[in-house]
Phi, psi and omega in degrees: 000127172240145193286120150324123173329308166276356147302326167293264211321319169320315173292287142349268196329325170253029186090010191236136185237158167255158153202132179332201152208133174266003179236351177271323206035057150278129165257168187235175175248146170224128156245042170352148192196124348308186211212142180254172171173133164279102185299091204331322192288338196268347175316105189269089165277155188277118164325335187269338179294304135012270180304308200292327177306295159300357160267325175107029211256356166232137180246147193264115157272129160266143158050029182251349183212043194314304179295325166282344168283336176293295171337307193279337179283314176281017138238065151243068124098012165274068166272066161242025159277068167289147210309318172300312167319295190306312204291318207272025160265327199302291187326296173333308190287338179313305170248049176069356177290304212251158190196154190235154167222125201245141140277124198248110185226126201017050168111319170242163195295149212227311141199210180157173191214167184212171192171186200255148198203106162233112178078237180274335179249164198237140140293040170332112137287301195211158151248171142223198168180145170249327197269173121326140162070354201290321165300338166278343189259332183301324174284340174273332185287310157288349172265347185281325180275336162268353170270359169284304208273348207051065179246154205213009182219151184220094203258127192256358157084314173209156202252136183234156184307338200300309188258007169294310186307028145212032171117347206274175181178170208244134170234129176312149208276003158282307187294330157316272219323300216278030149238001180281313149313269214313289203303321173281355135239057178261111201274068198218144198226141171299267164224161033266000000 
């Protein structure tokens, strides 16, 4: 069993994400209010990030390991990524919705994050890492492809300290919606 696609995205349109239960394999719906998200112009690296960005020590992929990167988030402890959650992204990603940005370090996948992609706006769901920083350079490399592509909403869902260091902050859920119409009718593409 897998979610239709078009119900994942119907959902994103109005603010809604699913997650699993690991232990039930119930999915639940969530909008949260307050609502997090990284306001693009406001995007902070940390100077030691910085640095690793500038060495070169990772090479940035779109879309070459969608499926193992969903995989590696649900076993770095995101377990409401339940087997039904993983299938119906897969699917998703299949048909072009869903999209991973990966760190490549000599060859191997190193971390990297996936998320939802309508219009102008990215739906982060999950990260992981094996390398160091390596999750921190897929988020800065993806806030760098959106601000290329022109895209304006970067909804991060709920806010952890990992991601207030680099900008991120809670908005109240009328001012969500009303940046979520705009961006998701922004005549603008994630990829290719």
């Amino acid at each position: 069993m897998i979610i239709p696609a078009a119900t994942l995205l119907a959902w994103y349109r109005e603010g809604i994400f699913p997650m699993g239960d690991p232990d039930t394999g119930d999915i639940t719906l969530h909008a949260p209010d307050p609502r997090a998200i990284i306001d693009l112009d406001c995007f902070h690296i940390p100077e030691t990030l910085r640095k690793t960005i500038r060495s070169g020590r990772f090479e940035i992929r779109i879309d070459t390991a969608f499926k193992e990167v969903i995989s590696l988030c649900a076993r770095n402890g995101d377990t409401w990524i339940i087997d039904v959650i993983r299938d119906s992204y897969i699917a998703l990603h299949r048909r072009g919705h869903a999209h991973s940005v990966e760190a490549w370090r000599d060859g191997t996948l190193a971390g990297g994050l996936y998320g939802v992609a309508i219009g102008g706006a990215f739906f982060g769901e999950s990260m992981f890492h094996l390398d160091r920083d390596a999750s921190k350079t897929a988020l800065c490399a993806l806030v760098e492809r959106m601000r290329a592509r022109g895209m304006t909403l970067l909804d991060t869902q709920y806010l952890t300290p990992h991601l207030a260091r680099f900008g991120a902050r809670e908005i109240r859920r009328l001012e969500y919606e009303a940046l979520l119409r705009v961006a998701v009718a922004l005549p603008v593409s994630f990829f290719p």
